[in-house]
N, C-alpha and C positions, 0 to 999 in steps of 0.2 A: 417052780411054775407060777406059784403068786404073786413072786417079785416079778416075774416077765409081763405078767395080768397088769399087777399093777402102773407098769413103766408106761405098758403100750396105750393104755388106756387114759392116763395122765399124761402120755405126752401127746395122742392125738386132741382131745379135747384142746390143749395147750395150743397147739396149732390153729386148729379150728377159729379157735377165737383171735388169734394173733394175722390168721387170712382176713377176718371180717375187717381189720383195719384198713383193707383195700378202698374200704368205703369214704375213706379220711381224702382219697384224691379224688372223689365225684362232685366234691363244693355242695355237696349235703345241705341247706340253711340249717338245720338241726345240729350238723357235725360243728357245722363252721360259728354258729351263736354259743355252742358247747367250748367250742376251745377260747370263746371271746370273752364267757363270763369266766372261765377259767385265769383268766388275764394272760395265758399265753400266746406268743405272737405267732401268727399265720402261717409262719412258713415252717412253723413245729410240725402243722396236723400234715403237710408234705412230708416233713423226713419221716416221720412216724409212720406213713402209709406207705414209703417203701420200705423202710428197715424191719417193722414188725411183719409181715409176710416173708421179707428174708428171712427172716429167724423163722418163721415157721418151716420153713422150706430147708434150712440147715438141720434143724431139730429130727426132721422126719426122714433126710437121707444118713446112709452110711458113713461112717468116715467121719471126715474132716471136725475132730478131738477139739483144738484150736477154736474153729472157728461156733463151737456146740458151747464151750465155755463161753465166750463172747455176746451168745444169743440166751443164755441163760441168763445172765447177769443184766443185761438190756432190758430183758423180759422184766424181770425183780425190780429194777429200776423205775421202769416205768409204771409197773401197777403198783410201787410203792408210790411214785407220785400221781396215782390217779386218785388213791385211795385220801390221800392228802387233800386233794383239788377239791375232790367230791364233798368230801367231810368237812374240810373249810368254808367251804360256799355253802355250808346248810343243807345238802341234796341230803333226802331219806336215806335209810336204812340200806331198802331194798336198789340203792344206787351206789352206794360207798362199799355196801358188802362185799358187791361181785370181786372187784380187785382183788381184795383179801382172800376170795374161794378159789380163784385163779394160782395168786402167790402161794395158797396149798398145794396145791394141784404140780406147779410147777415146781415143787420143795418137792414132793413128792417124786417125779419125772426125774429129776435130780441125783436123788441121793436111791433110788433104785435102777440106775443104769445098768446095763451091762458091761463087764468089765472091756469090750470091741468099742463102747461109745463114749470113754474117758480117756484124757489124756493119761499117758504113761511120765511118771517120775522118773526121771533122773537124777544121778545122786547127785550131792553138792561138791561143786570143785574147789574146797576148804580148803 
């Protein structure tokens, strides 16, 4: 019962926050000066603002094993390089942290799945 606690509750959050990236396609001047001293080019904070809501939206239905690995790994990826962005450009603490408490959150999400939301092994055809 704790590991089901812990999945559902680490993977909603994980979500949650992976929707608010919907905000990355409203031309924000906030969103859009944030990905500019970041030196990434413009049309990052586009793919980011459909791909991290698809993953949120993959994470949180049934099924599809495939494509749950994929949004995991995405997810990792990018708040690894948020947390890079943040911390190299001098943003405080309380701006570099969050990635970091997220990429728990999603380690977390992860490795207490249920066995219905992980792809199945196959053996090796040696």
């Amino acid at each position: 019962m704790a590991r089901k606690i812990a999945y559902w509750t680490s993977t909603v959050i994980v979500a949650v926050m992976l929707l608010f990236a919907l905000s990355y396609l409203t031309g924000n001047p906030q969103v859009v000066s944030g990905f500019a001293k970041a030196g990434y080019p413009p049309h990052l904070r586009i793919v980011l603002g459909i791909a991290k809501p698809a993953a949120a939206i993959v994470l949180l239905l049934p099924g599809l094993a495939l494509l749950k690995e994929w949004a995991y790994a995405g997810s990792a990826f990018t708040w690894v390089m948020a947390f890079i962005a943040h911390y190299s450009g001098g943003d405080g603490v309380q701006v570099w942290a969050m990635p970091l408490v997220l990429l728990a959150l999603l380690i977390v999400s992860y490795f207490s799945r249920p066995s219905n939301r992980r792809m199945a092994l196959s053996p090796s055809r040696a």
